[in-house]
C-alpha positions as CSV (number, residue, x, y, z in Angstrom):
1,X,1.6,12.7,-16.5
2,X,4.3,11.4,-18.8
3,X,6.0,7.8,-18.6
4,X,9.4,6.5,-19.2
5,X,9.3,2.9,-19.9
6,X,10.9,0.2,-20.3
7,X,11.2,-0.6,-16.8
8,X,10.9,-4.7,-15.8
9,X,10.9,-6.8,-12.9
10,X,9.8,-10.5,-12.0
11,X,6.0,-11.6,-10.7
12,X,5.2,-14.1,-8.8
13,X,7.7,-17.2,-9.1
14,X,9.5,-15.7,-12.2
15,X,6.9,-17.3,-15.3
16,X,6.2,-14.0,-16.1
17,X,7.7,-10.2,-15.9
18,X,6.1,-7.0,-15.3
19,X,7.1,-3.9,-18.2
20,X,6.0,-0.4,-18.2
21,X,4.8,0.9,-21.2
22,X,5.2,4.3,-22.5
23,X,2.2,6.6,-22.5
24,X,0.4,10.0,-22.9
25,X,-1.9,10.7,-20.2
26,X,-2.2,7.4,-18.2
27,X,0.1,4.7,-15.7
28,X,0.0,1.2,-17.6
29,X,2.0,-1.8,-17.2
30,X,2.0,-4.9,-19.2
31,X,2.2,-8.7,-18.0
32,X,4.2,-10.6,-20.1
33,X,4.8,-14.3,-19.6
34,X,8.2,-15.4,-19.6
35,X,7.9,-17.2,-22.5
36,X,6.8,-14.3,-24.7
37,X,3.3,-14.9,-25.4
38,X,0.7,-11.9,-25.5
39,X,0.4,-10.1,-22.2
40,X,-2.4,-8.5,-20.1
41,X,-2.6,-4.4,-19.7
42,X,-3.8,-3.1,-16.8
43,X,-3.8,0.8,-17.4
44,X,-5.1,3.6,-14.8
45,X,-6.0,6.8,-16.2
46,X,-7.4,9.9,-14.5
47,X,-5.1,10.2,-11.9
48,X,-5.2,12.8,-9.4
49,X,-4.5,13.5,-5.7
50,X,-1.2,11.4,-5.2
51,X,0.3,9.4,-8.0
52,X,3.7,7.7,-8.9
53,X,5.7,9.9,-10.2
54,X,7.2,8.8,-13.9
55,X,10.9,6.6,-13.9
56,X,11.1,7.4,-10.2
57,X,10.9,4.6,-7.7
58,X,9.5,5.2,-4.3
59,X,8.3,8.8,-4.6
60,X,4.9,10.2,-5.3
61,X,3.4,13.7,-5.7
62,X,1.1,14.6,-3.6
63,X,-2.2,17.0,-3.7
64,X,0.3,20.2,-3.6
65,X,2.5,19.2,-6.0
66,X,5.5,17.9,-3.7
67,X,7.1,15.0,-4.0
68,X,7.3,12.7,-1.0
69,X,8.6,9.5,-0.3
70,X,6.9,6.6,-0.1
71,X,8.3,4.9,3.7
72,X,7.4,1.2,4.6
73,X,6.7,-0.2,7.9
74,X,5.5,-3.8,9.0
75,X,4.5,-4.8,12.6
76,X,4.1,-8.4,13.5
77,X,1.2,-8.3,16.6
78,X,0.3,-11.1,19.1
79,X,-2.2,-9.7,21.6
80,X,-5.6,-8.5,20.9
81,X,-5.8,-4.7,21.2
82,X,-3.4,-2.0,19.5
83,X,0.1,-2.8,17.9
84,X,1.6,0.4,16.6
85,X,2.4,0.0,13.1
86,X,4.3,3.7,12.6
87,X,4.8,5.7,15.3
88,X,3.1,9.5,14.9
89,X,4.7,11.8,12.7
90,X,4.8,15.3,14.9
91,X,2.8,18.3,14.7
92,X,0.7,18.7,11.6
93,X,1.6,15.3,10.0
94,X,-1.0,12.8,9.2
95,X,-0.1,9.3,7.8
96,X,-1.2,8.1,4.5
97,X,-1.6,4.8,3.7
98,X,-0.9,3.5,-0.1
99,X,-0.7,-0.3,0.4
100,X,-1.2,-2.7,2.9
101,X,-0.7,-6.8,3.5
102,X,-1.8,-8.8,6.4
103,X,-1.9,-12.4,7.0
104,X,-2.6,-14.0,10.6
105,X,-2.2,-17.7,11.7
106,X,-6.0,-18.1,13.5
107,X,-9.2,-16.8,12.0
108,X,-9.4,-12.5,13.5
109,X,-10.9,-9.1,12.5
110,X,-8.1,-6.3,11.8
111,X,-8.9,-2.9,11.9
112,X,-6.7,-0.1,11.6
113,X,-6.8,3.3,13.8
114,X,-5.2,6.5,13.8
115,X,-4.2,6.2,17.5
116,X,-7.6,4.6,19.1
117,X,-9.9,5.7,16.5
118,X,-11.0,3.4,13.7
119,X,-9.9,5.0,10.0
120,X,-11.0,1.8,8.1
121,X,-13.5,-1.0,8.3
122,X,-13.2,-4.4,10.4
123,X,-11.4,-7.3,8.1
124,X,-12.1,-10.2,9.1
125,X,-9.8,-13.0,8.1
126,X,-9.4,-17.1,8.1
127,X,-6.6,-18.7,9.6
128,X,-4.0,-19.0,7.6
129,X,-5.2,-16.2,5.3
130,X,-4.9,-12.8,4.5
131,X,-5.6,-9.8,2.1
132,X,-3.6,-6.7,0.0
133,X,-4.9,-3.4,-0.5
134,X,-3.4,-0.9,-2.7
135,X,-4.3,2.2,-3.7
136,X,-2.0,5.3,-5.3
137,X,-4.8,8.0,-3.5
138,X,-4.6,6.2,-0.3
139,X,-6.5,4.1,1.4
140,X,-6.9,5.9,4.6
141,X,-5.5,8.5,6.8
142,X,-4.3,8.8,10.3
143,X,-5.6,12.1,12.1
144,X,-2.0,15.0,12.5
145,X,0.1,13.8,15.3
146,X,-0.9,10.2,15.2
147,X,0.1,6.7,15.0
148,X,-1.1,4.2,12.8
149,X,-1.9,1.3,14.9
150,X,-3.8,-2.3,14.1
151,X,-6.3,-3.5,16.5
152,X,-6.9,-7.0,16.2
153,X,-10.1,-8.7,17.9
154,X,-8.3,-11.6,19.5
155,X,-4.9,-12.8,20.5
156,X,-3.6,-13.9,17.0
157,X,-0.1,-14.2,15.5
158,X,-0.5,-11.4,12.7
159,X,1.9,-9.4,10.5
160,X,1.0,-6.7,8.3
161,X,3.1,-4.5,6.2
162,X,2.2,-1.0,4.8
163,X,3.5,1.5,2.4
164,X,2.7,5.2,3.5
165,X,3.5,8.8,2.7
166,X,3.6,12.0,5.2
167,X,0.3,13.9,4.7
């Protein structure tokens, strides 16, 4: 995999900037404070399955080789239960999931399902709290033919956003 850099945008509250860096056989990206002192590189190497694809936003190559494009979807759920996040794809189509946030106003467990089956484990969170996930391979999987839904174990004011690629 070959990468095409520079490529910038802001973190955080705009104190520092993210670059990419050019490289060989690796993803990198360097954190560079805004005032121009030293930085931080966090590199991934190895890659395989589905990865970014190089100076292309919002696409990634999947295990056959094709490119797809990467779709967001948020939900924002109130009762305990299911809250469909993205509705099922059709025949043959599962739903990958590269990234996900959630943050809920009263302490609850989130779990995510492919339809009524759980695909990842229980996360419980504090009120007023939250977590992030990401991950270029995916995180999980809905079954073909399936939504991706969050079940949460109470009533609780919750909104979570994925990213997510056809499978």
């Amino acid at each position: 995999m070959r990468c095409a850099g520079p490529r910038q945008g802001v973190a955080h509250n705009a104190q520092a900037s993210v670059a990419r860096i050019p490289c060989r056989n690796d993803s990198g990206y360097a954190l560079q404070s805004s005032k121009g002192r030293g930085g931080v590189l966090v590199a991934v190497t190895g890659i395989q399955g589905v990865r970014p694809i190089s100076g292309v936003c919002g696409q990634v190559i999947d295990e056959s080789g094709v490119a797809q494009t990467v779709q967001r979807a948020f939900a924002n759920a109130t009762g305990s239960g299911n809250t469909q996040v993205v509705a099922a794809q059709g025949a043959g189509v599962r739903i990958r999931v590269l990234s996900v946030f959630a943050i809920a106003t009263t302490a609850v467990t989130i779990k995510f399902q492919s339809a009524t089956t759980d695909i990842s484990a229980g996360f419980p969170v504090g009120a007023n709290s939250g977590f992030a996930i990401v991950n270029n391979h995916g995180i999980f999987q809905t079954a073909a033919n399936e939504a991706l839904n969050i079940n949460l174990s109470g009533a609780v004011a919750t909104g979570v956003q994925v990213t997510w690629v056809p499978a």
